[in-house]
One Martini backbone bead per residue (centre of mass of N, CA, C, O) as a GRO file, in nm:
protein
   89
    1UNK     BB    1   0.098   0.040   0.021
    2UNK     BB    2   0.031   0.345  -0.071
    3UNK     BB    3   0.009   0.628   0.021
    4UNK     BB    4  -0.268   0.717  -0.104
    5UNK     BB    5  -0.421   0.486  -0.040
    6UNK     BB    6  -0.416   0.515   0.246
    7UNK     BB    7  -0.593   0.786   0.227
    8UNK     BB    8  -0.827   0.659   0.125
    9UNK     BB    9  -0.868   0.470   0.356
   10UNK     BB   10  -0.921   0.648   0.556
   11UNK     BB   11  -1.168   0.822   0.415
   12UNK     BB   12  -1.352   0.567   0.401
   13UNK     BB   13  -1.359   0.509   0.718
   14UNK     BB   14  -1.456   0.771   0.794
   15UNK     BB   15  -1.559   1.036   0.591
   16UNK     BB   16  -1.397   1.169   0.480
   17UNK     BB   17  -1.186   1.352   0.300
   18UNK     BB   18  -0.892   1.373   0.152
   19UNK     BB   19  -0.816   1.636   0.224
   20UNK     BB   20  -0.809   1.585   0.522
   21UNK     BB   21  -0.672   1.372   0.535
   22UNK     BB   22  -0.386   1.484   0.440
   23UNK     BB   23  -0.353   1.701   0.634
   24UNK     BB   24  -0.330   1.495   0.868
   25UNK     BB   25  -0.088   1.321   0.775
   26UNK     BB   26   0.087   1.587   0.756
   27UNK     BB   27   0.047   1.650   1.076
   28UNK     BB   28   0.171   1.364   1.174
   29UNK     BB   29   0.433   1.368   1.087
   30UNK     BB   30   0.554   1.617   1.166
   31UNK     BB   31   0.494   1.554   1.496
   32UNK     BB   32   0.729   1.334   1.467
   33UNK     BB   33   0.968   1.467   1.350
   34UNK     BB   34   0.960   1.677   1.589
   35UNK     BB   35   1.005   1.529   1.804
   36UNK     BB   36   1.283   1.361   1.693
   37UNK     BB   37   1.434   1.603   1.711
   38UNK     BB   38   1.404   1.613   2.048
   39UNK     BB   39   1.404   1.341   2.157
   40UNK     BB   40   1.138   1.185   2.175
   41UNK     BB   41   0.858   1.011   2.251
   42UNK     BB   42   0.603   0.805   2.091
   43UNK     BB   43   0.301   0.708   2.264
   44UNK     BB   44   0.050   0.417   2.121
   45UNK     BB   45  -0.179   0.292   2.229
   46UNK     BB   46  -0.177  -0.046   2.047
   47UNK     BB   47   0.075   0.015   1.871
   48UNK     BB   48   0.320   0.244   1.922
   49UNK     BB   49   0.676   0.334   1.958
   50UNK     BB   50   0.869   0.633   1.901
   51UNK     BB   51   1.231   0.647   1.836
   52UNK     BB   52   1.526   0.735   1.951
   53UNK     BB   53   1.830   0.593   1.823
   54UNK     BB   54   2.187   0.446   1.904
   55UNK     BB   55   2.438   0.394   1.680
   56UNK     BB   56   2.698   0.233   1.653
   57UNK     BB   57   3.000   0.176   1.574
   58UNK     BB   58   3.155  -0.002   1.269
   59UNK     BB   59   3.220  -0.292   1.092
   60UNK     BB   60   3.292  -0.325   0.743
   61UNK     BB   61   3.216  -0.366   0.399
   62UNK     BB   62   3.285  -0.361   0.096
   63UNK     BB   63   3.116  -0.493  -0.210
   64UNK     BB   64   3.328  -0.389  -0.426
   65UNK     BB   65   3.617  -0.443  -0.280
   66UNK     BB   66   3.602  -0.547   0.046
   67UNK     BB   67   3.704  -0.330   0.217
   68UNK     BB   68   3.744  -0.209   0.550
   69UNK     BB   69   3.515  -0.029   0.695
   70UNK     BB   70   3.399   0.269   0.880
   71UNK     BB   71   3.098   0.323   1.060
   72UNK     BB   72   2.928   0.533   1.186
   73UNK     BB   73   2.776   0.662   1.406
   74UNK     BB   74   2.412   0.708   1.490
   75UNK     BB   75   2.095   0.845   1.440
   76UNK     BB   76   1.773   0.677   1.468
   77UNK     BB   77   1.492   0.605   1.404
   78UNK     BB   78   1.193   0.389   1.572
   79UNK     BB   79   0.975   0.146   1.569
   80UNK     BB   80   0.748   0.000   1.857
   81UNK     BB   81   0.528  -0.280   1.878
   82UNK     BB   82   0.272  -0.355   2.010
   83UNK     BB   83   0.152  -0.621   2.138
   84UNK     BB   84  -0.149  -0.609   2.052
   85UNK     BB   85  -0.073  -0.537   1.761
   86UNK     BB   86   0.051  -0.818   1.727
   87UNK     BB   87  -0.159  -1.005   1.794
   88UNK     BB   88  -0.302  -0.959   1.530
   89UNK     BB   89  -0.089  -1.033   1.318
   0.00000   0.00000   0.00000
């Protein structure tokens, strides 16, 4: 399922316009990229939760060339789906 698809299918079961629909999703985006930016943790019970984590520096390699490259540590979003979400699926 692609954007526009997820945003039909929210906007036929709400009732809603497409175009109120998209307003909500990009609404819904803008402020968990806001909260990650600030390393909040956005926690919706029944989904899950929205969190930046910390990825350690560690060792690679290219699979162009073979030769051992060092990759640096990161700062990456990640989300972690609760319990009752993962036990429906």
């Amino acid at each position: 399922m692609n954007k526009n698809e997820f945003i039909r299918e929210i906007a036929g079961k709400t009732g809603h316009t497409i175009k109120d629909t998209e307003a909500f999703y990009q609404a819904f985006v803008a402020t968990v990229e806001g909260a990650m930016k600030k390393k909040q943790e956005i926690r919706l019970v029944g989904f899950g939760t929205f969190a930046v984590r910390k990825r350690a520096a560690k060792k690679g390699v290219n699979p162009a060339t073979g030769k051992a490259i060092k990759i640096p540590a990161a700062t990456v979003p990640a989300l972690r789906f609760g319990k009752s979400f993962k036990e429906k699926i």
